[in-house]
C-alpha positions, -999 to +999 in steps of 0.1 A: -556-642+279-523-661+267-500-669+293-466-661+298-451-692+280-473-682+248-459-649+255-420-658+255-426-681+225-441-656+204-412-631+212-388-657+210-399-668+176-397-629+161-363-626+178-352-657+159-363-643+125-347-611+131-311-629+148-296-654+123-258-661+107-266-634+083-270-607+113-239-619+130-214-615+095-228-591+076-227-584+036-196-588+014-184-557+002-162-556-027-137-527-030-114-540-063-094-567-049-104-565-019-134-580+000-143-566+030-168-587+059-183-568+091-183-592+123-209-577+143-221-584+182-257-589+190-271-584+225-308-588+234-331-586+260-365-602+268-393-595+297-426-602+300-454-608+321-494-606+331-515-606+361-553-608+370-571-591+396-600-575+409-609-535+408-627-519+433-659-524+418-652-558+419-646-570+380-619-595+374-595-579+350-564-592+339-536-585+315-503-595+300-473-581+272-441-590+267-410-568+246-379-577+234-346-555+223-320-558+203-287-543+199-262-547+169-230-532+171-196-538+146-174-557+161-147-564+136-140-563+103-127-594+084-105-585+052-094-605+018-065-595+000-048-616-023-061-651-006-048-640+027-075-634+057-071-606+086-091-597+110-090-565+128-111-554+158-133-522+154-132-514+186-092-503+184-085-470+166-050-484+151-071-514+131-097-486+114-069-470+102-049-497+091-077-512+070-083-477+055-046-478+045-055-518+027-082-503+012-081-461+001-110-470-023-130-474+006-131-438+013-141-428-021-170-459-022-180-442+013-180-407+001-200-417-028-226-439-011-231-411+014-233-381-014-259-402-030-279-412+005-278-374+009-291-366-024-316-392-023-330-373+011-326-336-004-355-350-033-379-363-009-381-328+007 
């Protein structure tokens, strides 16, 4: 049976595959002039554990596992215009709207993208 170190470091290697710099600030996306950067939080959480014992036959059994979860939420959005930087929070109302003002192509690129995600679904049916 592995133990519970082999356990943690096998989890602990797949988490660090799945977490990196990439996860953290996401994909470029270009809208004209204007490059837009998601900031995004991660949280995790890790458990694990085994134990041995005897059943009431008396055979040794034992056991182990492990998990690990992940949660990735937007955080901010980071936005170039013209050389100049801004970062606005995602988690107040006033900065979504503000960078929708920056940016009115977004809403089209956003409509578009989700016409075509919806389109894509209706020919799989």
């Amino acid at each position: 049976m592995a133990g519970s170190g082999e356990i943690f470091n096998t989890l602990f290697e797949r988490l660090e595959k799945f977490i990196r710099t990439e996860t953290i600030v996401g994909e470029p996306i270009q809208v004209g002039s204007i490059t837009l950067v998601p900031i995004m939080s991660v949280s995790f959480g890790i458990g694990g554990g085994e134990g041995s014992g005897k059943d009431s036959k008396g055979n040794d059994g034992s056991g182990g596992g492990g998990g690990v979860g992940c949660k990735m939420t937007p955080n901010a959005m980071a936005v170039v215009k013209n050389d100049h930087l801004s970062i606005y929070p995602l988690t107040d109302r006033g900065s979504l709207e503000k960078i929708i003002e920056m940016v009115p192509e977004l809403i089209t690129k956003i409509e578009h993208f989700s016409g075509k995600k919806k389109a894509e679904k209706a020919d799989t049916e």
